[in-house]
C-alpha positions in Angstrom: 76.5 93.3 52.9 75.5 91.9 55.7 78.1 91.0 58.8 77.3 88.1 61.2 79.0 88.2 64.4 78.8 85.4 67.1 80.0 85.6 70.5 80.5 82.5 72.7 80.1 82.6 76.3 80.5 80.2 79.4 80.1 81.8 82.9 81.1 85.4 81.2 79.1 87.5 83.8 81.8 90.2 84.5 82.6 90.2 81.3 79.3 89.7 78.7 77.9 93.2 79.4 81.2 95.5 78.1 80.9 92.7 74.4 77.9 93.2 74.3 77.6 96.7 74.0 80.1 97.0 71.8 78.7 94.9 69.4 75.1 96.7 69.4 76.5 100.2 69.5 78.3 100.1 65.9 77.9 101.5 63.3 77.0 98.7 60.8 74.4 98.9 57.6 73.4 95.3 58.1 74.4 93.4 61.3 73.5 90.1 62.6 74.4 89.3 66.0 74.3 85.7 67.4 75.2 84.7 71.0 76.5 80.8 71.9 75.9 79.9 75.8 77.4 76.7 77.0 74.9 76.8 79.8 76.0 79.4 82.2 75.0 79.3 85.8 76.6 82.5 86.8 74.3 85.4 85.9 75.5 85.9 82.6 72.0 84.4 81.2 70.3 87.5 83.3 72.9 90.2 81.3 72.0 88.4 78.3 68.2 88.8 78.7 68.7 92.4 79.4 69.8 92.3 75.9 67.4 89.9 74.1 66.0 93.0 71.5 69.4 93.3 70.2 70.5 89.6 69.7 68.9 88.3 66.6 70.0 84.3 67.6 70.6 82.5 71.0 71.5 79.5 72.0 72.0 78.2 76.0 72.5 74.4 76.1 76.4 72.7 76.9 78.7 72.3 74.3 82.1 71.0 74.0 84.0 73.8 74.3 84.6 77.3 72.6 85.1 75.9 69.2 82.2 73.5 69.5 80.1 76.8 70.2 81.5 79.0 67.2 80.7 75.6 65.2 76.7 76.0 66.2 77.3 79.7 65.5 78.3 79.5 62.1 75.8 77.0 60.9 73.0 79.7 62.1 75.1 82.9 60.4 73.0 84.1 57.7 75.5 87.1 57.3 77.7 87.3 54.2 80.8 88.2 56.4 81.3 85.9 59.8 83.6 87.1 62.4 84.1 86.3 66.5 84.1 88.1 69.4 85.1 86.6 72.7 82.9 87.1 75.7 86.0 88.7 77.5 87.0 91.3 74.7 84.9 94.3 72.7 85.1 96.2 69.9 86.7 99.3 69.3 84.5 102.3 67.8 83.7 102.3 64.5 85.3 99.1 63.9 82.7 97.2 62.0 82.2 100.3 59.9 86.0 99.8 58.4 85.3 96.6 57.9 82.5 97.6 55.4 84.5 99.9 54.2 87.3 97.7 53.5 84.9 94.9 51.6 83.5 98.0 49.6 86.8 99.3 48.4 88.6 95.9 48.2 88.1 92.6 45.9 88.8 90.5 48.6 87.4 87.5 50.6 88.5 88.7 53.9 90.0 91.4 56.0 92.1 91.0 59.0 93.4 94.0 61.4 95.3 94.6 64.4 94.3 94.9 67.9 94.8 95.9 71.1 95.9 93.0 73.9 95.1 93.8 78.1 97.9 91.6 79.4 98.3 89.3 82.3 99.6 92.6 84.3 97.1 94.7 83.2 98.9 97.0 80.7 97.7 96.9 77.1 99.7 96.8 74.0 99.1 97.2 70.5 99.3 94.3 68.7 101.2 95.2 65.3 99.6 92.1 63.2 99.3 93.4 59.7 102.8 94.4 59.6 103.9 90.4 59.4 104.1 88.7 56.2 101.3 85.9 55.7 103.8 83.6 55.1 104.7 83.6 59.0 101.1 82.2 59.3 103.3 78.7 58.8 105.3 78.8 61.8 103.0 80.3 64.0 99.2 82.4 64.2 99.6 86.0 63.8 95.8 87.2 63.8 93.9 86.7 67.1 90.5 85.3 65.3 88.8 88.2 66.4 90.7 90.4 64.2 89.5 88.4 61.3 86.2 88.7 59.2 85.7 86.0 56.4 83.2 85.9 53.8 80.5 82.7 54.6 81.7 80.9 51.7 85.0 79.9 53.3 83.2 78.4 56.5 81.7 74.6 55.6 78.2 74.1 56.5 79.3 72.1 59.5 82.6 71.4 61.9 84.5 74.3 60.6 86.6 74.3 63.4 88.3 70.7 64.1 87.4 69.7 68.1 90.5 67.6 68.7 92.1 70.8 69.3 90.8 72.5 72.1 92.6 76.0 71.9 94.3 76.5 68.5 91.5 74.9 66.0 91.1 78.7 64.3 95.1 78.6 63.5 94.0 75.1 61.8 90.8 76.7 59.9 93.0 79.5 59.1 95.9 78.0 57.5 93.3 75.5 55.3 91.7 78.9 53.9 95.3 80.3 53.2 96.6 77.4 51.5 93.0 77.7 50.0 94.1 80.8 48.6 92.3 83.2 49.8 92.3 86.7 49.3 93.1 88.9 52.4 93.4 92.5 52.5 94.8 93.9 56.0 93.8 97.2 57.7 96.5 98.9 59.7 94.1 99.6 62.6 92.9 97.7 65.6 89.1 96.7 65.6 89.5 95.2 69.2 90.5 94.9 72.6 91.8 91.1 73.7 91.4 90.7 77.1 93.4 88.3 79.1 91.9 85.4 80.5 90.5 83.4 77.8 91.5 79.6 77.0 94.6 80.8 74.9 96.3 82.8 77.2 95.5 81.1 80.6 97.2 77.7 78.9 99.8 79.2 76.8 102.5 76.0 76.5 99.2 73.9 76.0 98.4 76.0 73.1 101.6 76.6 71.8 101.7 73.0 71.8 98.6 72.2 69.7 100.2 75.0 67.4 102.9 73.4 66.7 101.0 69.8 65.7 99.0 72.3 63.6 101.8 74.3 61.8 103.8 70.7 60.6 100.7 69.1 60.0 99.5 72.0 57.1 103.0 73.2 56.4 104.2 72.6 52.2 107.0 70.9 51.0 108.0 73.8 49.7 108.6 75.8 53.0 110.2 72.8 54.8 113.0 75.3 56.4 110.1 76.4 58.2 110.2 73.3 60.4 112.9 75.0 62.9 111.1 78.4 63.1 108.2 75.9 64.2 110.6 74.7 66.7 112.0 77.6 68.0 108.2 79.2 68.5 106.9 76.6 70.7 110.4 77.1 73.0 109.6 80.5 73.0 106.0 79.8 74.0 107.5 77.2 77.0 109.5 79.8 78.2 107.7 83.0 78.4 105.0 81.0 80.2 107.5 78.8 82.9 108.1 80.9 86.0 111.1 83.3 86.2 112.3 81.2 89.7 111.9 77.7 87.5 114.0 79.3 84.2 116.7 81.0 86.7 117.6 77.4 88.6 117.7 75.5 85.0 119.9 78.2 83.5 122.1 78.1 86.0 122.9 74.5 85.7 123.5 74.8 82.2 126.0 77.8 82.8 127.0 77.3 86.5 127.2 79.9 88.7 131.1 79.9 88.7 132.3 81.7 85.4 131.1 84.8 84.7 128.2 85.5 82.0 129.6 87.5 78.4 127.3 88.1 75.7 128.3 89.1 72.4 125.6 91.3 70.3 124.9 94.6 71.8 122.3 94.8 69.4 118.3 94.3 69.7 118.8 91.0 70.5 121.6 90.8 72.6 119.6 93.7 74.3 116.8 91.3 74.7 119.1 88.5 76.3 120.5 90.9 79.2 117.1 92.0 79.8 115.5 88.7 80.2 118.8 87.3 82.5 118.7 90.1 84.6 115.1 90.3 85.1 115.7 86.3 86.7 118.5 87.8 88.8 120.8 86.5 86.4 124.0 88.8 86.6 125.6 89.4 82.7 129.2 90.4 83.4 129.8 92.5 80.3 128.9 92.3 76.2 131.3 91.7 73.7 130.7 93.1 70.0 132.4 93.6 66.7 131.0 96.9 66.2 133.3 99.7 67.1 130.6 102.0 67.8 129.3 100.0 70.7 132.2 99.8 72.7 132.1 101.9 75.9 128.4 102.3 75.7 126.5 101.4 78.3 123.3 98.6 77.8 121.1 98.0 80.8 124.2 99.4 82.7 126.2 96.4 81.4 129.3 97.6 79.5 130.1 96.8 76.4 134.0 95.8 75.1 135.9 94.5 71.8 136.3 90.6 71.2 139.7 90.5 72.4 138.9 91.1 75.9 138.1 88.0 76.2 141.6 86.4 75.0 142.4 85.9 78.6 138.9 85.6 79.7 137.0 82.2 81.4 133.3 82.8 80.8 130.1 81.5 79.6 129.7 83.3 76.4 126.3 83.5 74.5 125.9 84.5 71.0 122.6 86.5 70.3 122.7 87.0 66.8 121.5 83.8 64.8 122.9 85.2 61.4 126.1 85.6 62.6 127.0 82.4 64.4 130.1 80.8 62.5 131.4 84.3 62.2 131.4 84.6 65.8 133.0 81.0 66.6 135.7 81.2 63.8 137.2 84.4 66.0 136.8 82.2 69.6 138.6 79.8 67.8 141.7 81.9 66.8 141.8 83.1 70.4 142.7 79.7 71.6 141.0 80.6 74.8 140.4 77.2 76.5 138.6 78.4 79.8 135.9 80.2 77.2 132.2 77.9 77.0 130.2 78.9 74.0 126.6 78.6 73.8 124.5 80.1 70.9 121.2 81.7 72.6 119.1 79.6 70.4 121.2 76.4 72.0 120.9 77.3 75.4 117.0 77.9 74.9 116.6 74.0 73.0 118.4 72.4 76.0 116.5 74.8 78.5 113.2 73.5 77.2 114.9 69.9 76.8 115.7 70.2 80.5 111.6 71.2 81.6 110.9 67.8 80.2 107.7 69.7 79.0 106.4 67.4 76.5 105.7 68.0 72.9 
């Protein structure tokens, strides 16, 4: 089996060198390696000539953009597997070798893995990928394309990868192969390192945006209660990437800075809330939850109390937990507390985004 993999590159000079390597040192029975240049100016053509014994095809010559150049890649694969790797990211050891491994042992048309991810801070993570069910692949894209190898017979001869989307046209190829019914077999194991920087995460609401067009535009009528996770993704997208002194002034006027801030949910997502307010300088008073256990404890040095303290209570309340929502309300209601406002954290994140005026 032979494995073609293409790396595209624009002006990748501090990057090329560490891809390349770790494309040429693995471990692979049969590899083909083809490099896309958009016409760099930089230096990376000098890296890449320093190289030219161990790249089988090249191309230098401007393109339309990254998905334009994987386009010209994959019409010059001659491997039986095709997979990506960014100029900006490189294998791990050994990776290519479990991918062989995984074709050999497996009757399956591709194989996807996790990966590690550099962020915009410096620290890396481990992305858990394979641990998501593929049927999330509707409301959002849970394999970086790097982490997936496909056999050549789901790649058209031509414009595999649709240019009117400039960032997120592999979540579109992707979902057409799934609905396609593909077989995928995953490998608990990352294969890569994604380095920050590349188009994706330097224009995150952009791509989150073109995500979203993508996921309604392929999603079945049978998974049509996917539409609000759709929704609720490209918020979350908008807000991780708006600045924390932007998010704190457009909170505030939806809450005021009067009334004190409750939660109620002292569990992983209320958690999640009082991390992400405080971390804006946004001060959460105290949690309220059902759960016996949880009261007295101490969460992010916010305590924690039973509902009824806030009988006599005037606060902005936010509910964390989604599945528990009219629960929640039915016992605000029998309070008869007046002075309480009640928000729902998916609520206050809808008009948050409504109030950026970011359009979709």
């Amino acid at each position: 089996m032979k494995i073609t993999v293409i790396t595209v590159c624009l002006n990748s000079v501090n990057t090329i060198e560490k891809a390349l390597k770790s494309v040429i040192t693995q471990q692979c029975q049969e590899l083909e390696y083809i490099v896309i240049d958009g016409g760099s100016t930089d230096g990376t053509l000098d890296v890449l000539k320093k190289y030219d014994s161990c790249i089988d095809k090249m191309v230098s010559e401007p393109d339309e953009g990254i998905f334009d150049a994987m386009n010209k890649g994959i019409e010059m694969a001659a491997g039986d597997v095709i997979a990506f790797l960014n100029s900006d990211d490189w294998y791990e050891k050994e990776a290519l070798k479990t991918i062989e491994d995984t074709f050999a042992a497996n009757e399956c048309d591709c194989v996807c893995c996790d990966n590690y991810v550099v962020r915009k801070y410096g620290d890396t993570v481990y992305y858990n990928a394979t641990q998501e069910p593929i049927e999330n692949m509707f409301f959002r894209m849970i394999y970086f394309h790097s982490a997936i190898f496909c056999k050549k017979q789901f790649f058209q001869r031509k414009n595999n990868f649709d240019l009117r989307y400039k960032i997120a046209a592999d979540y579109d190829w992707f979902l057409q192969v799934v609905k396609r019914g593909i077989r995928i077999v995953t490998v608990h194991q990352p294969v890569f390192t994604f380095g920050y920087g590349g188009v994706s995460s330097v224009n995150e609401i952009e791509c989150g945006r073109e995500a979203r067009r993508i996921a309604l535009r392929h999603l079945p009528e049978d998974k049509a209660e996917y539409k609000e996770r759709i929704e609720d993704r490209f918020r979350e997208v908008v807000i991780c990437a708006t600045d924390g002194k932007v998010l704190r002034a457009e909170i505030l006027k939806i809450l005021g800075e009067e009334q004190d801030i409750v939660l109620w949910g002292a569990g992983v997502r209320g958690q999640q809330c009082a991390k992400w307010l405080t971390s804006m300088d946004i001060g959460v008073d105290y949690i309220v939850d059902s759960n016996k256990q949880q009261w007295g404890r101490q969460l992010q040095e916010i305590n924690v109390f039973p509902p009824d303290t806030l009988e006599n209570k005037a606060c902005n309340l936010i509910i964390t937990p989604d599945q528990h929502t009219e629960e929640i309300k039915s016992t605000i209601d029998q309070m008869k507390n007046k002075r309480i406002q009640v928000y729902t954290l998916k609520s206050m994140c809808k008009k948050l985004v409504e109030n950026l005026k970011i359009s979709k």
